[in-house]
N, C-alpha and C positions, 0 to 999 in steps of 0.2 A: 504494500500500500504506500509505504515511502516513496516507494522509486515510483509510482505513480503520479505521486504528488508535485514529485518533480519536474515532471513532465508535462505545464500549462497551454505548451502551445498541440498537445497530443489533439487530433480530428475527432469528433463525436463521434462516427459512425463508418463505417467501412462502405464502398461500394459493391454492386455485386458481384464483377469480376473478382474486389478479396476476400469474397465470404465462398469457400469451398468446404464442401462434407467428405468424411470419410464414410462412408457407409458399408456394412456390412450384412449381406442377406445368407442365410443358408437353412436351406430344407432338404431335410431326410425322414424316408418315410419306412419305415420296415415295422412290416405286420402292427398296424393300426397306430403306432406312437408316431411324433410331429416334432420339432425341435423347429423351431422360427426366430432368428434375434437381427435386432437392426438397432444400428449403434450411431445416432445423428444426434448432435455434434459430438466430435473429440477436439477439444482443444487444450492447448500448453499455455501456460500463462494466460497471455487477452486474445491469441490470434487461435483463429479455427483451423485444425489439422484436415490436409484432403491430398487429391491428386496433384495440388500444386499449392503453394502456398506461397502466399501474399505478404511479408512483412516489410511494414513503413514506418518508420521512424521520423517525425517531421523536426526540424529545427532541435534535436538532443544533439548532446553531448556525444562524440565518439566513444567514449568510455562506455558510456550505460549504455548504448546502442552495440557496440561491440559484445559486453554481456549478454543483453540480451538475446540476440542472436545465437550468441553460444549456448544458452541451456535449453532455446529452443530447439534447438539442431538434435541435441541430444533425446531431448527426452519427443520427438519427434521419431528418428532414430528408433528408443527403446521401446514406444508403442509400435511402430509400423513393423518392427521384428518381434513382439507379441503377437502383433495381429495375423503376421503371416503364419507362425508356430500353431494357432488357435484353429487358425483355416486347413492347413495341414490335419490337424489331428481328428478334425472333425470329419473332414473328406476320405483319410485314410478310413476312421471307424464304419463310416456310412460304406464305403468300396468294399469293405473288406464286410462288411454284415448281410450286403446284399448280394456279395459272391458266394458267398457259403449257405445263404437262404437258399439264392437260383441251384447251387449244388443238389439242396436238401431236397429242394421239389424235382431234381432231375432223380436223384434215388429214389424217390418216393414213386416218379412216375413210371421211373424202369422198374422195379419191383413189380407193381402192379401190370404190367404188359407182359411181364414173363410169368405172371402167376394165371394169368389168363391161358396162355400159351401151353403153361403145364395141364392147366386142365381142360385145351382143345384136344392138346395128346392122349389122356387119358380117356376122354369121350370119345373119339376115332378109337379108340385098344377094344373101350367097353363094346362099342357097337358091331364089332370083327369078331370076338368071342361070343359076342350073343348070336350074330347069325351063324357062326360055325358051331354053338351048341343045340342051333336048328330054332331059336327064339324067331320068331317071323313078325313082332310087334312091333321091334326097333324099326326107327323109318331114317330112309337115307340121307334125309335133309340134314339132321343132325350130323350126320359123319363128314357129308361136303363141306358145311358152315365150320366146324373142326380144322378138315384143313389149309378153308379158305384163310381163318384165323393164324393158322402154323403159317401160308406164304407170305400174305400178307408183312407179317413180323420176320420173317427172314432175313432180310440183309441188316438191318436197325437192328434187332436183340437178340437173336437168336445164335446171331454171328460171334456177340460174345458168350456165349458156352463152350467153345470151341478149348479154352486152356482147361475147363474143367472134364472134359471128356477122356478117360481110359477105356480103352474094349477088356475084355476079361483075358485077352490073351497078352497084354500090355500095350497094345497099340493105338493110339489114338485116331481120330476122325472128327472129320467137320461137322455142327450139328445139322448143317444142312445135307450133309450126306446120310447120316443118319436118318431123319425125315426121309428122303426121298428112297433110301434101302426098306426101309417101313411101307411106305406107301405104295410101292412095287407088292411088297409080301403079301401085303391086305386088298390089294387089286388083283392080283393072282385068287387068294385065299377065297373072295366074294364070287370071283368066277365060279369057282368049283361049287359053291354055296347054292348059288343060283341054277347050276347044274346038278345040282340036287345030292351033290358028292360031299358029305359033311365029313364023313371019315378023311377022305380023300382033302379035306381044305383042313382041317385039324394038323394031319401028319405036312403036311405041307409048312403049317407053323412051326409045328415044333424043329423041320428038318432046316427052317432058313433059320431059326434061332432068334423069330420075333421079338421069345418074350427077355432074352440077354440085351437086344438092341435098347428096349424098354426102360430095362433095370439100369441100363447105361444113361439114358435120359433121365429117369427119376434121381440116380446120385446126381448127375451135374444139375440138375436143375438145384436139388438141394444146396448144392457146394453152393453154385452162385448167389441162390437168395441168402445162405448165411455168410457169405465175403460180402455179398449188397447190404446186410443190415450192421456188417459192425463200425459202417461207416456213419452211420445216424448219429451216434455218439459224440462221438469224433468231431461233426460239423454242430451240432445241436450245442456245445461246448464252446466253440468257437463264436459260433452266433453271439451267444450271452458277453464271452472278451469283446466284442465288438461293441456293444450297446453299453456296456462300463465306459467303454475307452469315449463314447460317445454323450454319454452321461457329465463324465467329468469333463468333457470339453464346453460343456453347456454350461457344467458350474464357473471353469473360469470367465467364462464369455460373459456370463451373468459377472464376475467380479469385475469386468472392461465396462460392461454397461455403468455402476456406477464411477468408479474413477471416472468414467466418459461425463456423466452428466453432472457432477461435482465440479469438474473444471469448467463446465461451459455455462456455468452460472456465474463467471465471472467479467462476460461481456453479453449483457444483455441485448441491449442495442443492435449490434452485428447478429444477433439471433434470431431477433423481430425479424429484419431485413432477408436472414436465412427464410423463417417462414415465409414470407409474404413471397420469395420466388417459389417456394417449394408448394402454396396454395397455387400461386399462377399453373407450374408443370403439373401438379393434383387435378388442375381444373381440364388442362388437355390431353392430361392420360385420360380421365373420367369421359372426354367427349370418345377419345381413339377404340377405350371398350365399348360405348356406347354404340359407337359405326362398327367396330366389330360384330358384337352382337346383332348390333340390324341384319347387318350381309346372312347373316347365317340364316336371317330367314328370305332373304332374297330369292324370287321362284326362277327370275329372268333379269337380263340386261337393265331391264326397264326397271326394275326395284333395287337395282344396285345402283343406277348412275343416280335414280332419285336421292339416295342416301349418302354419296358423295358429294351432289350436290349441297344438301343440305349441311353433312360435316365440314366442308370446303368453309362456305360462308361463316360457321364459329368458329374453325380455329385457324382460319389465313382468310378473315374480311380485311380486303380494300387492295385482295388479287383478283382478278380473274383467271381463267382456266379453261382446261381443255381434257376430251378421255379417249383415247384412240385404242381400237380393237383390231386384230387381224380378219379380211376377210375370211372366207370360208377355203381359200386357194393358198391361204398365208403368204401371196406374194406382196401385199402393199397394206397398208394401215390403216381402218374407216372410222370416221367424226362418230363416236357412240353418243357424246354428248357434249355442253358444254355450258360456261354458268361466268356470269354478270359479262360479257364480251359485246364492248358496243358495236355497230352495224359497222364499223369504218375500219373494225379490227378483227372480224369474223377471222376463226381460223378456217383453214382449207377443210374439205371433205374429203382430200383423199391424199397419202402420205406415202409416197415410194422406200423400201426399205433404205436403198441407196443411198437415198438424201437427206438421214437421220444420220448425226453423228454418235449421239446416245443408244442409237439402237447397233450402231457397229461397233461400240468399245461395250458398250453393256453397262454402261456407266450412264451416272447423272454427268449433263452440259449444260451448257450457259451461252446461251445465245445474245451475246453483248453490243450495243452500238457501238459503233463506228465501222470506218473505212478497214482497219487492219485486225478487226475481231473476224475467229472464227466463227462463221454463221453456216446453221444450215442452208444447204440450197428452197427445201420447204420452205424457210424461215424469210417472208413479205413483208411482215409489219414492224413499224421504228419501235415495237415493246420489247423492253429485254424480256426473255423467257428462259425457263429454268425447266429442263426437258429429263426423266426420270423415266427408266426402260424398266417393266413389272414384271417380274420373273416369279414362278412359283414352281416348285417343286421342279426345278432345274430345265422349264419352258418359257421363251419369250409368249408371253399373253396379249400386250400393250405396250401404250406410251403416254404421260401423266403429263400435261404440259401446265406452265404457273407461270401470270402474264403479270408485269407490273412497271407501271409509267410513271415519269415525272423524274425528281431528282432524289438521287440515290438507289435506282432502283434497281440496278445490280448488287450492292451493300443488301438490300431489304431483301434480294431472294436469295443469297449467300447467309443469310440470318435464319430463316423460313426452313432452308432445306433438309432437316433433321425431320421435322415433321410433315416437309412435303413428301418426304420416305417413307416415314411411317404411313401415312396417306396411301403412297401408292404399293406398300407390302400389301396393306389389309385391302385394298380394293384386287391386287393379283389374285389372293389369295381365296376372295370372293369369284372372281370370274373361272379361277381354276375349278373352283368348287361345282360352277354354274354348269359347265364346258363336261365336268366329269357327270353331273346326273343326268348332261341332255345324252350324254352317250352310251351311259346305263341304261336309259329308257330305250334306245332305240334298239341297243342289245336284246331288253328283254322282250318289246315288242314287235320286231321287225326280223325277217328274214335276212342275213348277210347275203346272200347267193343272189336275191331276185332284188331287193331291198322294199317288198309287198311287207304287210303286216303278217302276224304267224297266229298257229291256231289257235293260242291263247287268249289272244286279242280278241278273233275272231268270234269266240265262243259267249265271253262276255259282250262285245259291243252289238251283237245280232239280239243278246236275248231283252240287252237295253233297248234297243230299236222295237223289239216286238211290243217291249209292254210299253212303250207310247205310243206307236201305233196301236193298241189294242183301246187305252185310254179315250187315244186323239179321236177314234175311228179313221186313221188313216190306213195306207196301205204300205207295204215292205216287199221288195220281189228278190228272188234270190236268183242266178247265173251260176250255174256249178260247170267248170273247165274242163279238158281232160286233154290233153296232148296227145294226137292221135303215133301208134308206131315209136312211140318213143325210147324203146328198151333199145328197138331195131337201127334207132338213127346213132346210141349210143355206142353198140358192137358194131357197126361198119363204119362210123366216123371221129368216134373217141368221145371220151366222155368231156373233153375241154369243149370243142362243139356241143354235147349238148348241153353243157353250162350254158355257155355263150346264148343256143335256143331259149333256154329259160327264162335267161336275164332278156331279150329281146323282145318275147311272149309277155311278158312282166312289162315291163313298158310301153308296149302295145296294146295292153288293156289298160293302164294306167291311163296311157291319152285318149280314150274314148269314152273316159269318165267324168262326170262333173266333180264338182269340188266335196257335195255333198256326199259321194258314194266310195265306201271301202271294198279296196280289194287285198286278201288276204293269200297265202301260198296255202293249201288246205293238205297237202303234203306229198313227195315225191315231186310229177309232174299236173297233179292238180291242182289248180288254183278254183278260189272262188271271192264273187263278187256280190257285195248284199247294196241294193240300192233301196232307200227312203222314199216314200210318198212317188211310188210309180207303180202303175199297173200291170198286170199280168201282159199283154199287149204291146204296152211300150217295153218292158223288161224284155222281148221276146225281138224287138226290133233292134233295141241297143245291143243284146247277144248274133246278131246276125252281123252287124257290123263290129265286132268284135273279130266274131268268126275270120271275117273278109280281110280285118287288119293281119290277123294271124297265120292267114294262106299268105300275104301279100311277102310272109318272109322267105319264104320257100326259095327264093334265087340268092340270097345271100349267104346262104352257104352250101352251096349245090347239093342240095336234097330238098325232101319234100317236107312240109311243115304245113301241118293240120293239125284243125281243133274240133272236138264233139261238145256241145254245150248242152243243158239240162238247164230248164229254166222253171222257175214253180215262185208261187206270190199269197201273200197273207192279205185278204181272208176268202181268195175267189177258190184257191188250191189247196190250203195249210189250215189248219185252227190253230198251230202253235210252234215255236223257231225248231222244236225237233223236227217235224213232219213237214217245216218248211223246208230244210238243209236233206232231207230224208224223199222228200216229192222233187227235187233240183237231181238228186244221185240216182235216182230210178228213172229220173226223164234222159239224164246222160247218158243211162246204160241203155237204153231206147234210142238212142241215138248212135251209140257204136254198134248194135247189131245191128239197123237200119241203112250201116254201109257209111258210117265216121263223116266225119266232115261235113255236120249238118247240126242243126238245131232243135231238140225236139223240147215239145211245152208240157207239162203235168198235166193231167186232165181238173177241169174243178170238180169242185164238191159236188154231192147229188142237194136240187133244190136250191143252188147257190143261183145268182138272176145276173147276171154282168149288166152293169151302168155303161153310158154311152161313153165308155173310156178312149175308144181309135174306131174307126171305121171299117168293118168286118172286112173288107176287101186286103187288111193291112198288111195279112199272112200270106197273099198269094207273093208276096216278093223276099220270102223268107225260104230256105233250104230246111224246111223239117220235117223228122220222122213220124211215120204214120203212126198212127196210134195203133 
């Protein structure tokens, strides 16, 4: 307090480039317990201990500023090598507790896979002895699942029994040989069984020495599971040094936290000041989780760039911006959106890889005025821009652009960029997100081969369609495919041709569809087509020209390419989506014995009245089979 006193002309308050934290976080988590400490502020004397430290002396004496200086250094010094000792100890305990857990669950799990395994064996034994002592109850299922179990486990555990295996003559064998000498014996032994020779499959056991091969499995199995358990100990042991070592690191940590807060009551003022930036970065991590979380519920493009937008404007108002996406061909970069940009500063709609310097280094750029700055060639407008390439899970996604004018406004996006980062992680990270479930959907609902929808789809979106049609009183017609000859065009022309047919077939009914009607792959080379609010009639005319698309491929790849269609409609043919899909594959089949490459109609119902839906003459211009 003396040598304070001495010091009249000392600054009230530090600024905040001198007010730095040492902070310390560490979490470890093993089997339900949490250890959490954060240690803000550490200071020596009046000045805050951190990544760099700030000390000013105004108008003292060399002497007491010299002093100073030196006990700061020091005991700076013998915290910052406490702290790393503390950090150390705790990370080793943590490393080292959760290598010997992952150990314990790996024994735990090999145990139970070889105990499993010991008793596929012995159920394949049991079920070979009962039919060879003529039991006829045992069912074969049990014995295949047996040694679906033993192959299964083969290479992964069974491979180690191998050191514990002796044959009775001292010779050892792989367990895998062992199985498969077994398996021969009982494949043998079941023959004769089922030839009704029990004697003859008995001596047969005894002559290959089954039940020695057996006895050889049941020791090594034993050997192993008791060399597998006396390792539990061992680790179970180890675990607990770990959580000591880790325990007591949390006691000294806890003796740092206070020594930490006992000195830092001794510059209040500089602490205020600490707080008030540390609420400012509180308030824009709180926004960054905030747009975190949004994105995660983001369905589409369109609910992410809303909530970029939105984040943008709280925690960088008085930029403007820009969010650019890859086409669908990922050769250039499209305007996904953009937020406060006056009309005289519009960014481009469309962004050549080429001509992005950020997108070729992979790095943030700065797109600066003047004559002798690096600019992109994109880059039209007098705003400097601060250009951020979104990477996520080791894929370019994007390009984050941050506009800002007036003076200083290179400084201002050079200040910004920490958080225009953060920005554009959590926005990659969203589109990566976005990009992975539109691609899972299409997986699960689309055919790779044709890229039609699959019968899944089909199954449910038909029976939805039925019951609003049933509802609406509408109607629903169905077009069941068949590619005529198609095994034949496969073995004389290879089956890459008949891909190629399919996918060709597949797109040729696609464009003879409106937007309203699904066509799905119904499997192999049938496809089918369920169309909404159309009549048995018109359904009957659009499968004609379907037909006609599907002949018209026949020259492109010199063979002949025909369709048989099946056509049938709810409620003149069907009462319901089974007998709809069920009246469409009996009018098919009515159409391939009718001599293929024609169209034939389900008959309607009896008492059913058809409404003036197309004019009866509508069928003479149609190829269908007779009834």
């Amino acid at each position: 307090m003396a040598e304070r006193e001495q010091t009249p002309d000392r600054p009230p308050k530090r600024s905040c480039r001198e007010t730095n934290f040492l902070a310390i976080f560490f979490h470890a988590e093993t089997e339900g317990w949490c250890l959490s400490v954060s240690c803000v502020p550490i200071r020596v004397g009046s000045d805050i201990l951190g990544p760099a430290m700030a000390l000013s002396e105004r108008e003292a004496g060399v002497a007491t500023a010299s002093t100073r200086r030196g006990n700061v250094r020091h005991r700076l010094a013998a915290q910052v090598g406490l702290v790393v000792v503390m950090i150390t100890i705790v990370l080793s305990g943590f490393f080292y507790t959760n290598r010997h857990q992952q150990a314990l669950i790996d024994l735990r799990e090999g145990g139970r896979q070889m105990r499993i395994a010991q008793e596929a064996l012995m159920d394949a034994e049991a079920y070979v002895l009962n039919r060879a002592l003529g039991d006829r109850d045992s069912e074969y299922n049990e014995y295949s699942r047996a040694f679906e179990a033993l192959h299964s486990r083969r290479d992964t555990y069974l491979a180690r029994l191998d050191p514990f295996l002796r044959m009775p003559d001292g010779t050892s064998a792989s367990a895998d040989a062992n199985i498969k000498s077994l398996e021969a014996i009982w494949t043998d032994a079941l023959e004769l069984v089922r030839a009704g020779k029990l004697e003859a499959a008995q001596a047969l056991l005894r002559e290959r020495r089954s039940a020695a091969l057996i006895g050889t499995m049941r020791r090594a199995f034993d050997a192993f599971l008791a060399d597998w358990n006396s390792h539990f100990a061992d680790h179970e042991t180890r675990i607990e040094i770990g959580k000591s070592i880790v325990l007591l690191s949390q006691i000294l940590i806890a003796g740092v936290m206070i020594f930490a807060f006992r000195s830092s009551a001794r510059d209040a003022q500089a602490r205020a000041t600490a707080i008030t930036e540390m609420d400012a970065s509180r308030t824009q991590i709180g926004h960054l989780f905030e747009m975190t979380d949004m994105l995660q519920s983001a369905a589409d493009h369109h609910d992410a760039n809303a909530v970029l937008r939105a984040t943008a404007g709280e925690l960088i108002g008085g930029f403007s911006g820009a969010l650019y996406v890859f086409n669908n061909s990922r050769d250039r970069l499209v305007l996904s959106t953009s937020w406060a940009c006056d009309n005289g500063s519009r960014p481009p709609e469309v962004i050549a890889i080429n001509q992005c310097w950020a997108m070729k280094r992979g790095k943030p750029h700065f797109n600066r005025s003047g004559s002798r700055a690096l600019c992109c060639e994109h880059h039209a407008s007098g705003l400097a821009a601060l250009e951020i390439p979104m990477v996520a899970r080791g894929e370019n996604l994007g390009l984050l652009q941050i506009f800002a004018q007036g003076s200083g406004a290179e400084e201002r996006l050079a200040d910004i960029l920490p958080l225009s980062s953060a920005l554009g992680d959590a926005m990659s990270l969203a589109l990566s997100n976005i990009a992975l479930r539109e691609k899972l959907r299409n997986q699960a609902l689309r055919d790779p081969l044709t890229g039609l929808y699959n019968r899944r789809y089909m199954e449910d979106s038909l029976d939805r369609y039925v019951r609003i049609a049933e509802r609406e009183g509408r109607k629903v017609s169905v077009i069941m495919i068949d590619l005529d000859h198609f095994k034949r065009l496969n073995d004389e022309h290879g089956h890459a041709t008949g891909d190629a047919v399919l996918r060709e077939a597949a797109a040729a009914i696609v464009g003879a569809l409106r937007e309203t009607d699904v066509a799905c792959r119904y499997g192999g080379e049938e496809m089918i087509v369920f169309l909404p609010d159309c009549s048995l009639e018109d359904a009957a005319l659009k499968a004609e020209h379907i037909r006609e698309r599907i002949e018209a491929l026949s020259g492109l790849h010199g063979a002949k390419v025909s369709a048989s269609l099946g056509v049938s409609s709810l409620p003149s043919t069907s009462s319901n989506s089974a007998d709809l899909v069920k009246a469409a594959d009996t009018a098919l089949y009515r159409a391939k014995h009718g001599g293929r490459n024609q169209v034939a109609i389900a008959p309607v119902q009896s008492g059913w009245r058809a409404e003036r839906e197309a004019p009866a003459s509508s069928q003479g211009h149609l190829r269908v089979a007779a009834e």
